[in-house]
C-alpha positions in Angstrom: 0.0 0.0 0.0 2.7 2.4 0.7 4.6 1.3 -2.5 1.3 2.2 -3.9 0.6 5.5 -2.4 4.2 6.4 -3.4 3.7 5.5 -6.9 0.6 7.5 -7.2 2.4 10.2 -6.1 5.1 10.0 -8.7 2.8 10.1 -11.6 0.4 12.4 -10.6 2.3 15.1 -9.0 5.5 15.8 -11.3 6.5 15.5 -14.0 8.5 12.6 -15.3 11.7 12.0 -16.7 15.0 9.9 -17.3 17.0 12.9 -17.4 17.2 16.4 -14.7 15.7 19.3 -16.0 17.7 19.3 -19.2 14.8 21.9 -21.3 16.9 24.2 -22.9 15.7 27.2 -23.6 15.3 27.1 -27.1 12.5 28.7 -29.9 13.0 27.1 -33.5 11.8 29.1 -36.0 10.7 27.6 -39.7 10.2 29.1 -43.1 9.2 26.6 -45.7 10.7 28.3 -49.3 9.0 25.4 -51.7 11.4 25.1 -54.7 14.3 27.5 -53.6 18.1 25.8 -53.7 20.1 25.3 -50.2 21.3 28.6 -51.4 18.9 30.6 -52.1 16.9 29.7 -48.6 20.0 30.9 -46.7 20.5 34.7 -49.0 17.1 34.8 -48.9 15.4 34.4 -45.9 17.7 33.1 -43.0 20.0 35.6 -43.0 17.4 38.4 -43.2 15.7 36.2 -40.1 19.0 36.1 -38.3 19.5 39.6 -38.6 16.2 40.4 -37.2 16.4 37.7 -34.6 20.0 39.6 -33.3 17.6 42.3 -31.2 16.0 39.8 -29.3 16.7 40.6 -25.7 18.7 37.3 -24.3 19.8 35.8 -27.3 22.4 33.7 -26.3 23.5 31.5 -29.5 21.7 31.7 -32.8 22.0 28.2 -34.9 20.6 28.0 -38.3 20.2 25.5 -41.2 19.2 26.2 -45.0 17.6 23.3 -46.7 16.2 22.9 -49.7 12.9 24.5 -49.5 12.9 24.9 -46.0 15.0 27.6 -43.3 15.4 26.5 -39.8 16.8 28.9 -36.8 17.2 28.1 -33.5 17.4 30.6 -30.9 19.0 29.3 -27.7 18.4 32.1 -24.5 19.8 32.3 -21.1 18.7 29.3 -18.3 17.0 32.7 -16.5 14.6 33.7 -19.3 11.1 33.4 -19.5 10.7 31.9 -22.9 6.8 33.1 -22.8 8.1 36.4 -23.0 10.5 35.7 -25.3 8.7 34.2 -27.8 6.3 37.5 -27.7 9.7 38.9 -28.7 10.4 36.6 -31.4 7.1 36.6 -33.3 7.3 40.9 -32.8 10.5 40.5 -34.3 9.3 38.2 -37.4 6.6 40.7 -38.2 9.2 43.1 -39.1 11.4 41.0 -41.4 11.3 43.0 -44.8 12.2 41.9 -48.1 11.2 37.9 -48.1 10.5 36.4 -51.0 6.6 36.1 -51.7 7.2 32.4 -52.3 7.8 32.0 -48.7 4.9 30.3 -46.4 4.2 31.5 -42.8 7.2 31.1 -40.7 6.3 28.2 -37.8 7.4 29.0 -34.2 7.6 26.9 -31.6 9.0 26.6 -28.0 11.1 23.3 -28.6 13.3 23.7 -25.3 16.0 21.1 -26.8 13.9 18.0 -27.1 14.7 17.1 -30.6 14.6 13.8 -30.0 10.9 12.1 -30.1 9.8 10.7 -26.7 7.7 7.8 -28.3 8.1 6.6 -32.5 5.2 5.0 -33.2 5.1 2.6 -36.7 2.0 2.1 -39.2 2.7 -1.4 -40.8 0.6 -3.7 -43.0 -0.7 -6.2 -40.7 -0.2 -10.3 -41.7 -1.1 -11.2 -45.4 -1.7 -7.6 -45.6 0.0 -5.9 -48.7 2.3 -2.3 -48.3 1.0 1.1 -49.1 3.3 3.4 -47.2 1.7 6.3 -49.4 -1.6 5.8 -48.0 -0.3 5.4 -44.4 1.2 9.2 -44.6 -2.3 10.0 -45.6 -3.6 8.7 -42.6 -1.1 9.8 -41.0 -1.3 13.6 -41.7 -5.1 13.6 -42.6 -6.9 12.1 -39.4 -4.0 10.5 -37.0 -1.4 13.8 -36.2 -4.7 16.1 -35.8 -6.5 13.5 -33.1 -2.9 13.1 -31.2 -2.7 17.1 -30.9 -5.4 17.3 -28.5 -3.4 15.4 -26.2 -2.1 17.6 -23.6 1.6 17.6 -23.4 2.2 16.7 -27.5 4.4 19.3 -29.3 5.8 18.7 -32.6 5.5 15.5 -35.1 7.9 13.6 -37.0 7.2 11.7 -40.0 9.1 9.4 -41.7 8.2 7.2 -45.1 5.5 7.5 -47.7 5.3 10.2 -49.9 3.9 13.2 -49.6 0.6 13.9 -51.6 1.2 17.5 -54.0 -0.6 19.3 -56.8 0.6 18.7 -60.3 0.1 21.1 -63.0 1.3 19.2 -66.5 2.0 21.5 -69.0 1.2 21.0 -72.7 4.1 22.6 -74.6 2.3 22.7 -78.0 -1.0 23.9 -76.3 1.1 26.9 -75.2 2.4 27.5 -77.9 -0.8 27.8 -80.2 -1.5 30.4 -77.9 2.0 32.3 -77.8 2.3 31.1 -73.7 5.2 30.5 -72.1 6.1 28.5 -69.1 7.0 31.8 -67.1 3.1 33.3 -68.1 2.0 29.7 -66.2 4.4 30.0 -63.3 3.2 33.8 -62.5 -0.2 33.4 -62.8 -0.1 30.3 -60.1 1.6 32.4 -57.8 -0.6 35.1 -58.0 -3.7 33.8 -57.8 -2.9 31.3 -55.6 -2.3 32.8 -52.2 -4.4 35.0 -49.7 -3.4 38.8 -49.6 -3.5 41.1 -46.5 -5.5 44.1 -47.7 -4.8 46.1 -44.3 -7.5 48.3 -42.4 -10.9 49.5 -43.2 -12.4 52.1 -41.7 -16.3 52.0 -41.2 -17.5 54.8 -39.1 -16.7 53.8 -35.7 -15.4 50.4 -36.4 -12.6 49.0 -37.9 -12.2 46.1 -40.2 -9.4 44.1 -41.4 -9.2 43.2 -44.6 -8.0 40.1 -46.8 -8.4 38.8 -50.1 -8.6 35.0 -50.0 -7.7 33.5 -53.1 -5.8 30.3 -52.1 -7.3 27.2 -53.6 -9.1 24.5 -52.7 -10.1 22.2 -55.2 -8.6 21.1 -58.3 -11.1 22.3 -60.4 -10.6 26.2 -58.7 -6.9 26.1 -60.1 -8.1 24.9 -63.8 -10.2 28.4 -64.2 -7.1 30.3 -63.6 -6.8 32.8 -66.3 -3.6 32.8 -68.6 -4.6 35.7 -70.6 -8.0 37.7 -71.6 -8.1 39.6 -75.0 -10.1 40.2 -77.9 -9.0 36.6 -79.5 -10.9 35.2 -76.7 -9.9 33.9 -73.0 -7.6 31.4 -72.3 -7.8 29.1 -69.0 -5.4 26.8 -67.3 -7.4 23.8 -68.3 -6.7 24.6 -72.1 -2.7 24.6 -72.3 -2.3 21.7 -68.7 -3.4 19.1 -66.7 -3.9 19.6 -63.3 -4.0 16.2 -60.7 -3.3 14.8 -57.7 0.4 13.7 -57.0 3.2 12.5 -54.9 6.3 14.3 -54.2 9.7 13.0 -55.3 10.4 10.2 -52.6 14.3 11.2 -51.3 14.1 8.8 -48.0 12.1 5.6 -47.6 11.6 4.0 -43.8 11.6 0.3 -43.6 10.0 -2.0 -41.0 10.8 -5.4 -40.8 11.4 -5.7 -44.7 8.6 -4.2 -45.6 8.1 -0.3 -46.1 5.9 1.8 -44.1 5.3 5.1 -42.2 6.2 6.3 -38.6 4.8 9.1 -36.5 7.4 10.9 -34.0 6.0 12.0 -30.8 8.0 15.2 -29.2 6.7 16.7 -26.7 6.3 20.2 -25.1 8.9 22.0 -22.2 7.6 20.3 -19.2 5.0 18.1 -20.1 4.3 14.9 -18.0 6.2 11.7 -20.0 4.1 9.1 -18.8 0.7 11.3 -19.0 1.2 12.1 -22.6 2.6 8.3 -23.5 -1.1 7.2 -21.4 -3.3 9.4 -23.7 -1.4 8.6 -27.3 -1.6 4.5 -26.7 -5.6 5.9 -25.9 -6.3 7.3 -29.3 -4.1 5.0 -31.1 -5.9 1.8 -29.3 -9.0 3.8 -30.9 -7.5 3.9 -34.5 -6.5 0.7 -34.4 -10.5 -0.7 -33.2 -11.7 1.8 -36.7 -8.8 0.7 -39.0 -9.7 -3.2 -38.1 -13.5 -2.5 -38.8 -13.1 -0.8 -41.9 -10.4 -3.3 -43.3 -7.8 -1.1 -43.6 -5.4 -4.1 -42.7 -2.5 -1.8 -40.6 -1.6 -2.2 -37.2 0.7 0.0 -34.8 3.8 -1.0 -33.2 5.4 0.8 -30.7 9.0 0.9 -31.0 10.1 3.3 -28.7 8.0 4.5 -26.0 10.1 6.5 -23.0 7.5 6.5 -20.5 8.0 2.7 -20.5 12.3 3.7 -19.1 10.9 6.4 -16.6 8.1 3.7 -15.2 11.2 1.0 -14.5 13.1 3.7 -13.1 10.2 4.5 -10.9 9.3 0.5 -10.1 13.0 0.0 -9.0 12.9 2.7 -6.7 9.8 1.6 -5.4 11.7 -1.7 -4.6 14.9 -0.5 -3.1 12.1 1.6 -0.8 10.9 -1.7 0.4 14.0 -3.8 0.2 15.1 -0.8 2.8 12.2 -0.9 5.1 12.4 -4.5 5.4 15.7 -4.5 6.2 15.5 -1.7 8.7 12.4 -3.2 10.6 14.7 -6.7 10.5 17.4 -4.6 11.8 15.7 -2.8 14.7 13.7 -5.9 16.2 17.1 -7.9 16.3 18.9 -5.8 18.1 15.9 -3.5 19.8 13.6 -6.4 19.5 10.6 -3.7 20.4 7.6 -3.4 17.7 6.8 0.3 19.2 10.8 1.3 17.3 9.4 -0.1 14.2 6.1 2.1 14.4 8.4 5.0 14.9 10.4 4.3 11.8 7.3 3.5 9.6 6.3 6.7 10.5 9.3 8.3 10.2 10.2 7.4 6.3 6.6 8.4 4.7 6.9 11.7 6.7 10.1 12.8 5.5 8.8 11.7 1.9 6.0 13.8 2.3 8.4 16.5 3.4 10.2 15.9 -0.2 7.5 16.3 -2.3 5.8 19.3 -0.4 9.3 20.9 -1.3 10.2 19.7 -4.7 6.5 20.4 -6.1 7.3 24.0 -4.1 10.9 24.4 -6.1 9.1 23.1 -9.3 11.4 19.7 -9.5 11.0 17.1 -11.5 10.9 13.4 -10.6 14.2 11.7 -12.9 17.3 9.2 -12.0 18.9 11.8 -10.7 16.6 13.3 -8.0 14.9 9.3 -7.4 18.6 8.7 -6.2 18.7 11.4 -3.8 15.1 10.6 -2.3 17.0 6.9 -1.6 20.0 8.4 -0.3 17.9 11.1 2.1 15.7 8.1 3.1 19.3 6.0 3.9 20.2 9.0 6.3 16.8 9.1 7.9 16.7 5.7 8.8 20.1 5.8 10.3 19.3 9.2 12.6 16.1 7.6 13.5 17.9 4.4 15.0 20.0 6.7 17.2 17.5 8.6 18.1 15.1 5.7 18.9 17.9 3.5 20.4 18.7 6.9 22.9 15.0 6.8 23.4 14.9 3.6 25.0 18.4 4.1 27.1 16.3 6.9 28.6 12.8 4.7 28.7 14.8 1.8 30.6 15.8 4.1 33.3 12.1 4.8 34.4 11.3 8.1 32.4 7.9 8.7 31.3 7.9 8.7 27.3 7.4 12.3 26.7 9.9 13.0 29.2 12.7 10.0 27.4 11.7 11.5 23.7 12.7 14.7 25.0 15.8 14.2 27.1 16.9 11.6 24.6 16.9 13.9 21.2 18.5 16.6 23.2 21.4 14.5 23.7 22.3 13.6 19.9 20.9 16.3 18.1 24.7 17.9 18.0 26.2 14.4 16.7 22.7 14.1 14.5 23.4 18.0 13.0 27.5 17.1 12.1 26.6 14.3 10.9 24.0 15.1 8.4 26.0 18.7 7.5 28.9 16.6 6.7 27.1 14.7 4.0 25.6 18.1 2.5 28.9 19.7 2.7 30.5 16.9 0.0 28.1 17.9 -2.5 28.3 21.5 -1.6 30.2 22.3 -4.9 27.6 21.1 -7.0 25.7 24.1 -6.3 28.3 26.7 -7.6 28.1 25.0 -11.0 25.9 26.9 -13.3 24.8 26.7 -17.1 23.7 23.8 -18.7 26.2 21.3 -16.6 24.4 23.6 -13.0 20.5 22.3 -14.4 21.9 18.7 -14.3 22.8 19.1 -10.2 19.8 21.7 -9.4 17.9 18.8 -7.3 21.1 19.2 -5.0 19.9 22.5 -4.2 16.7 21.1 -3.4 18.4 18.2 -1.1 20.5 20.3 1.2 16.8 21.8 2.1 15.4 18.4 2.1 18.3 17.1 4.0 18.1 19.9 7.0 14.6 19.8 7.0 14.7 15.9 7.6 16.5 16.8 10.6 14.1 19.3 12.1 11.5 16.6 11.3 13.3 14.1 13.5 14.3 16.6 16.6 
C-alpha cells in the first residue's frame, strides 16, 4: 500500500523524466521556401531572419540551417529567461522582417526547449497477409492520426518518416502553349498570383474598424483549372486549355523500412515540461482507438510501438519503489534484532513516509521534476533518515529503561544527539556542496542538489 501510495504520487504530481531538467531554452523558427536551392533559402530568408532575430533581448546563440525549401533557426536564450516572453519577442520581431520572397509560407514558431529527440516513434505497418502502401499510411497519418494526437495535452511537434507526400501537379502541354504564344514563365506567374491569400490592411467604417484580406488560395482542383492565362479580344484562355492539373506525390528522397517491408512512422515530441508518462497514457488511448476503426473498416495496418520512453521512466520509478521496500524491510529486521521492540518499528514506519511527504511538499514547491537523478537522492535522504532515527530511537529507549515517562525520554533523549545528529547530516551536505556553484547547462543537471540540502536539514528538524 505504501509502495502504492508512493507511486501514485510519482505520476500524478510531477512530472517525469529519465534525465534532470535538461529543457533548454530554445524557440525554432521555420520558413518553408518550396522550390528554392540550399542557397537561395540561406541569402534569402535566414540571413534576413538572423538579422532580425539579433535584437532579441537574451539571445544567447543563434544556430541556423538552409535546406532545400525549407529555413530553420534556432534561438538558444539564457537558463533565467522566460521563454513566454521571449517568444512575444520573437514573433514581434518576425513581423518586421522586410524583403522575403513572396514564395515563402508563414514562418512556424515553436517553444522546442531542446527536445529534438521524439519521446515515443510509433510505426504504421501492414498487418499479416496484408499488402504495403506506405503512401496511404502518410495519408492517414497527416489527414486524421497527427490532428487526433494534438489534442493530447503535453504533444508538441511530429515527426514523419516514409511514404510520400501527396502534391498538386500542373502538367503543361508545350504545344498547347504555344498555339496560344504562352510561355512557361506566363503559367508559373499566374499560379503564384492567384494562388495565395493577400493582407488588404484596415478599413475604416464609421466607428469600427475592419481588417481586410483577399482569399484566393485554392481549394479544389477544379478552382486552379479556371485560372486565367490571358484575356483579350482573341478570346480567353484558362489553365485547363494549355495543362493538366492532378493529384500527385512528391519525389520520394528517403524511404523507412520495418521489418522488410516499407511503411510510415509518426514521431512524438513533446512540449517543455510536459508529463512523459501522461502524454505516452493518452497517445496508446487514441491510437488503441484507430486501431478498433482501422480493423472494422479493413484497412489491414496495425501500430507498433517501437520506442516509448515513458516505458524507461516507469522502471526507473518501479525499481525505486523496490529498493524503498527492500530498505524498510531490512531496517524493521534490523531494529527488532537488536531493539527487539515493535513500538521502534512504528516510529520508523512513521518516520520514512513523513520525511517523503516532506520531499514532495518541497520539490513540487521548487518546481522539480521526478528523474534518475533526483529518485537517487530521495534513496539516499531516506538512507540518512533511517540511520538518525535508530539513534535517536535507540537513545530513546536508554532513557525509557531508566524509568522516564515517554514524553519525558523523547525529550531528554533527542536533546542529547541532536549535535552528533546536525555534524553528521552537514557533513554529507557539505560533499556535494560544490555542485551548487556550477551553473549553465552542466548547473541544471545538479539543481535537485539544491533542493536536497533543504530536504536534508529539514529531515533533521523533522526528527528533533
Amino acid at each position: 500500500m505504501f509502495a502504492s501510495g508512493i507511486r501514485n504520487i510519482f505520476t500524478f504530481k510531477f512530472a517525469l523524466r529519465i534525465a534532470t531538467r535538461g529543457d533548454r531554452p530554445e524557440i525554432s523558427i521555420t520558413t518553408p521556401y518550396p522550390g528554392a536551392s540550399p542557397t537561395e533559402v540561406e541569402d534569402l530568408v535566414t540571413r534576413p531572419i538572423e538579422e532580425r532575430m539579433e535584437e532579441v533581448l537574451g539571445v544567447q546563440k543563434i544556430d541556423s540551417n538552409s535546406r532545400p525549401g525549407i529555413s530553420s533557426i534556432t534561438l538558444e536564450f539564457d537558463w533565467s529567461s522566460d521563454l513566454n516572453e521571449r517568444l512575444v519577442d520573437v514573433l514581434n520581431k518576425l513581423q518586421q522582417v522586410e524583403e522575403l520572397p513572396e514564395e515563402t509560407s508563414e514562418s512556424n514558431v515553436e517553444l522546442v526547449g531542446g527536445n529534438s529527440s521524439p519521446m515515443m516513434w510509433i510505426v504504421i505497418a501492414p498487418q499479416n497477409g496484408s499488402q504495403s502502401n506506405p503512401d496511404r499510411y502518410r495519408d492517414l497519418a497527416e489527414d486524421i492520426i497527427v490532428p487526433r494526437l494534438r489534442r493530447v495535452e503535453g504533444v508538441g511537434q511530429f515527426i514523419i518518416p516514409g511514404g510520400r507526400q501527396r502534391e498538386v501537379e500542373v502538367k503543361v502541354d508545350p504545344k498547347a502553349l504555344a498555339d496560344r504564344n504562352l510561355t512557361i514563365s506566363d503559367v508559373v506567374s499566374v499560379l503564384q498570383d492567384n494562388n495565395r491569400d493577400i493582407r488588404g490592411g484596415p478599413l475604416v467604417v464609421g466607428r469600427r474598424e475592419y481588417r481586410v484580406r483577399t482569399v484566393s488560395r485554392s481549394q479544389q482542383l477544379e478552382q486552379i483549372e479556371e485560372f486565367v492565362l490571358r484575356r483579350d479580344a482573341s478570346g480567353t484562355v484558362y489553365l485547363r486549355d494549355v495543362a493538366q492539373v492532378q493529384m500527385g506525390r512528391r519525389v520520394q528522397e528517403s524511404a523507412l523500412i520495418f521489418n522488410g517491408e516499407p511503411a510510415v512512422a509518426i514521431g512524438i515530441i513533446r512540449r517543455v515540461g510536459a508529463n512523459v508518462p501522461e502524454v505516452a497514457q493518452g497517445v496508446r488511448a487514441i491510437i488503441a482507438e484507430f486501431q478498433t476503426q482501422f480493423d472494422r473498416d479493413g484497412e489491414g495496418i496495425r501500430f507498433v510501438y517501437n520506442y516509448d520512453e515513458s516505458e524507461y521512466i516507469n522502471q526507473s520509478i518501479a525499481l525505486v519503489e523496490g529498493n524503498l521496500i527492500t530498505g524498510a524491510l531490512l531496517a524493521t529486521v534490523v531494529l527488532i534484532l537488536f531493539l527487539g521492540s515493535m513500538r521502534t518499528v512504528a516510529v520508523i514506519a512513521l518516520t520514512i513516509p513523513t520525511t517523503l511527504i516532506a520531499v514532495f511538499i518541497v520539490m513540487s514547491l521548487l518546481g522539480r521534476t521526478l528523474n534518475i537523478i533526483s529518485l537517487a537522492g530521495l534513496a539516499f535522504a531516506v538512507g540518512m533518515v533511517v540511520d538518525n532515527a535508530i539513534v535517536v530511537i535507540e537513545n530513546v529507549f536508554t532513557h525509557l529503561q531508566q524509568g522516564k515517562r515517554p514524553v519525558r525520554a523523547a525529550i531528554d533523549g533527542t536533546q542529547e544527539v541532536w549535535g552528533a545528529m546536525l555534524g553528521s547530516t552537514l557533513t554529507n551536505v557539505v560533499v556535494f556542496l560544490p555542485l551548487v556553484l556550477v551553473t549553465g547547462e552542466a548547473g541544471q543537471l545538479f539543481l535537485i542538489w539544491r533542493s536536497l540540502y533543504l530536504l536534508l536539514l529539514y529531515f533533521l528538524f523533522l526528527l528533533l
